[in-house]
C-alpha positions in Angstrom: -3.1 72.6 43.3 -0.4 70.1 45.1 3.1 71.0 44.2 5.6 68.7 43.6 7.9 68.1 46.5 9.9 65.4 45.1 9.8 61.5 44.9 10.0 59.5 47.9 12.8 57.7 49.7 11.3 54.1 48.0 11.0 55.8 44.3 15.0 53.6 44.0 14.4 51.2 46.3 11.1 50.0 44.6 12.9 49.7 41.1 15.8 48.0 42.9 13.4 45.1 44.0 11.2 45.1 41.1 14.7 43.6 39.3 14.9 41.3 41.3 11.5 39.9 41.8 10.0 40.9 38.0 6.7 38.7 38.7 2.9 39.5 39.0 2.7 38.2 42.5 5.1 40.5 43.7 4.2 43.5 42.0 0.5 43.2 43.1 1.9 42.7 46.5 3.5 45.9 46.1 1.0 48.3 43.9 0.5 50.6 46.5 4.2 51.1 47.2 4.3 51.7 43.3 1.4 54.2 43.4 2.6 55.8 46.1 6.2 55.9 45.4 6.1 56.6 41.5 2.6 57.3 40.2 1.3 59.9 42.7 5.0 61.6 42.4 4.9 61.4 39.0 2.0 63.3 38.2 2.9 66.4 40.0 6.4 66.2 38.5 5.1 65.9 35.4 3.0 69.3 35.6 5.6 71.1 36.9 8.2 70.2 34.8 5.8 70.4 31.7 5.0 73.8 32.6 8.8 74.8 32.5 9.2 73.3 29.1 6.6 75.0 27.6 8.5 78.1 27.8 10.9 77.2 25.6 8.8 74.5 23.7 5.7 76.1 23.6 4.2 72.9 21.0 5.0 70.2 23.6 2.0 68.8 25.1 2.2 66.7 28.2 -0.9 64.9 30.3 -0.6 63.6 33.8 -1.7 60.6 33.9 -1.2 56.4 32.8 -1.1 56.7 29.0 -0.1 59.9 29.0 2.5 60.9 29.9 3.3 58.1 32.4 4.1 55.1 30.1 2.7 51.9 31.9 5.0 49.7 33.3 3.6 46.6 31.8 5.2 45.0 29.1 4.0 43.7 26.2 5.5 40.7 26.0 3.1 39.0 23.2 6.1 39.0 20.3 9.1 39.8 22.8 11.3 36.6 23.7 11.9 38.8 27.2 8.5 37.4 29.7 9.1 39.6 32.7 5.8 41.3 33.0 6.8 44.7 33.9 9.9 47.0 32.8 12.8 47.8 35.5 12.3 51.5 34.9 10.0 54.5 35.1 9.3 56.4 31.7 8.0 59.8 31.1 6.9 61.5 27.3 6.5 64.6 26.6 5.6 64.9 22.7 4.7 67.2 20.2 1.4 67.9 18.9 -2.7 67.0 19.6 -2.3 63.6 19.8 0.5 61.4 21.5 2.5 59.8 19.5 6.1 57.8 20.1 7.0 58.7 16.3 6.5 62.8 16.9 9.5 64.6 18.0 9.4 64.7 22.0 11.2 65.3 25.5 11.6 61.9 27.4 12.6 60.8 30.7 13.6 57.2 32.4 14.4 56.2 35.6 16.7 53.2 36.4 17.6 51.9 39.9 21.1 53.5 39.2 20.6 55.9 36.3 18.6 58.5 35.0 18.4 59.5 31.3 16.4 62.6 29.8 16.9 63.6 26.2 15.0 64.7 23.3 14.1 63.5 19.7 12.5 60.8 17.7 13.0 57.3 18.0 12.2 56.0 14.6 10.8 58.0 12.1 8.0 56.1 11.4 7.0 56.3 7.9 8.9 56.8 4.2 7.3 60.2 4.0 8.9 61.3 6.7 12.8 60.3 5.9 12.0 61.9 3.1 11.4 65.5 4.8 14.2 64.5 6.7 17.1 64.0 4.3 15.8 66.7 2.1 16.2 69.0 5.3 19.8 67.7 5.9 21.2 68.5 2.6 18.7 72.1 2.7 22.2 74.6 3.4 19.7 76.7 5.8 17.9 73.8 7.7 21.1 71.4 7.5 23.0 74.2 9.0 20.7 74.3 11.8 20.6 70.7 12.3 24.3 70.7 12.9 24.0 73.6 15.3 21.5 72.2 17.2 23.1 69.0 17.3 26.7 70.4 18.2 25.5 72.1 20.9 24.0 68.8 22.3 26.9 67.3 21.9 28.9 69.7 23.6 26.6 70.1 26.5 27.8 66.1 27.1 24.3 64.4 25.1 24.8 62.0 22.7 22.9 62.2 19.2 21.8 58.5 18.5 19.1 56.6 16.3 18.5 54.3 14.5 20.6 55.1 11.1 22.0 53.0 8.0 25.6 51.8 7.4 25.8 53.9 4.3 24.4 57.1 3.1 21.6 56.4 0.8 21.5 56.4 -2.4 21.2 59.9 -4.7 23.0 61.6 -2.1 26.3 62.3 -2.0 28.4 60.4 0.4 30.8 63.1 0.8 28.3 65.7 1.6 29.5 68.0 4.7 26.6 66.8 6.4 26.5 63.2 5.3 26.5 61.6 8.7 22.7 62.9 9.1 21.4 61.4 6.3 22.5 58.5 8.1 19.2 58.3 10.7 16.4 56.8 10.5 15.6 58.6 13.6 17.2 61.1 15.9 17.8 62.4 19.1 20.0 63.6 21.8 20.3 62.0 25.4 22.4 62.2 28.1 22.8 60.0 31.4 23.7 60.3 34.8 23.4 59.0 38.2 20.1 59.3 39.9 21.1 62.4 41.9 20.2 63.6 45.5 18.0 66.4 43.5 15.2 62.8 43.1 13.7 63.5 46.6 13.1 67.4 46.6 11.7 70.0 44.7 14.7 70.9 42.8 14.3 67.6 40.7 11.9 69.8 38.4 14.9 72.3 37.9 17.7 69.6 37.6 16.0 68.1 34.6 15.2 71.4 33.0 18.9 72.2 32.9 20.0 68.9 31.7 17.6 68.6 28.9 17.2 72.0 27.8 20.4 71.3 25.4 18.7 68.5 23.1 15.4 71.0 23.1 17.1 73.1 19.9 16.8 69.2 18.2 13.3 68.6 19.1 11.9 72.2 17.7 14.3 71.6 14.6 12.4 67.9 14.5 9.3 69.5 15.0 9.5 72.1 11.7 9.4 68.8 9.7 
C-alpha cells in the first residue's frame, strides 16, 4: 500500500486560485491539478491518519474516498443565496458508527488557503430525541461531570467548545445549575485553528493533526455514549 508522503506544493496554491476564480470553467480547466493536488493526497492521508485515531477512538469509521470521507467540493447551491459552485476549502469526516452521518459525533478536518482547522463533535444534534439524551446527560452528576472534564481539557489545550446553543437555558432546568451553560447546545464540539503549517507537505502532517486533535477526542467518545 502507498504511504502518505504529504500534500503537494499546489495543495495552497490551488485553493488560493479557486477564491479567486470560483467558476465551472475554471475549475474544469484545473480538475487534474485538483485530483492531483488534493484528492489523490487526500486518500492516503486519510488512511493513515484514520488508522492513528482508531487507537484512541476505536468506534470512528473513516472511508477514503468522494462521499466518504472526502466531502465534495461542490456546493449545493439550490436554497443558498451564495452561487459559487464549489467551496474555498478541503473538508475531511471522520464519524462514528456504520453509516456516515454529519449529525453522529465525529473528527473533522478543513483546509483553507491560510488556515487549517481540526476538531471534534456534532454540529447540530439533529433530532428532539437526541437533546433530550443530551440535557439529561448534562445535569446526570456522573456524565455532566465528565462532560465538563472533557470539555475543560479542550479548552485548555487552546480548542474552543462551540455549537449551535439557545440564549437561555430551557425550560425545567434550573438556570443556576453548575453546569447550565451545557444545556445551552443544540450541538457541540471542540475546534481549534492554526496556520496551515510547513508539516502540509511531508509525512509528519499525519502526526501534527493527531496531536492537535487528540484533545477534543475525550468530547467525541463522551458524544458518542449518547
Amino acid at each position: 500500500m502507498q504511504a502518505f508522503k504529504g500534500f503537494t506544493e499546489d495543495t495552497v496554491r490551488f485553493l488560493g486560485e479557486l477564491t479567486s476564480n470560483n467558476e465551472k470553467g475554471w475549475f474544469d480547466a484545473n480538475r487534474a491539478r485538483y485530483e492531483a493536488c488534493w484528492v489523490e493526497p487526500a486518500k492516503l492521508f486519510v488512511d493513515a491518519l484514520g488508522a492513528k485515531l482508531a487507537r484512541i477512538a476505536p468506534g470512528l469509521r473513516f472511508d477514503a474516498k468522494i462521499d466518504g470521507s472526502l466531502l465534495r467540493i461542490n456546493r449545493d447551491i439550490r436554497f443558498s443565496k451564495n452561487k459559487a459552485p464549489y467551496k474555498e476549502h478541503f473538508d475531511l469526516w471522520f464519524w462514528e458508527g456504520s453509516k456516515r452521518a454529519y449529525d453522529a459525533p465525529g473528527v473533522f478536518f478543513r483546509l483553507r488557503p491560510d488556515a487549517l482547522e481540526l476538531g471534534a463533535g456534532i454540529y447540530g444534534f439533529g433530532s428532539a430525541a437526541v437533546v433530550k439524551k443530551f440535557r439529561k446527560a448534562v445535569v446526570d452528576e456522573r456524565a455532566g461531570r465528565r462532560l465538563l472534564q472533557a470539555g475543560v481539557a479542550a479548552e485548555r489545550a487552546g480548542m474552543e467548545i462551540g455549537g449551535e446553543a439557545r440564549k437561555r437555558v430551557p425550560a425545567k432546568f434550573d438556570p443556576e445549575h453548575p453546569r447550565s451553560r451545557w444545556l445551552k447546545y443544540l450541538g457541540l464540539h471542540a475546534d481549534g485553528v492554526t496556520k496551515v503549517p510547513k508539516e502540509l507537505k511531508s509525512a509528519r502532517f499525519v502526526d501534527y493533526c493527531f496531536e492537535h486533535v487528540r484533545a477534543a477526542v475525550p468530547l467525541y467518545r463522551w458524544l458518542a455514549q449518547l
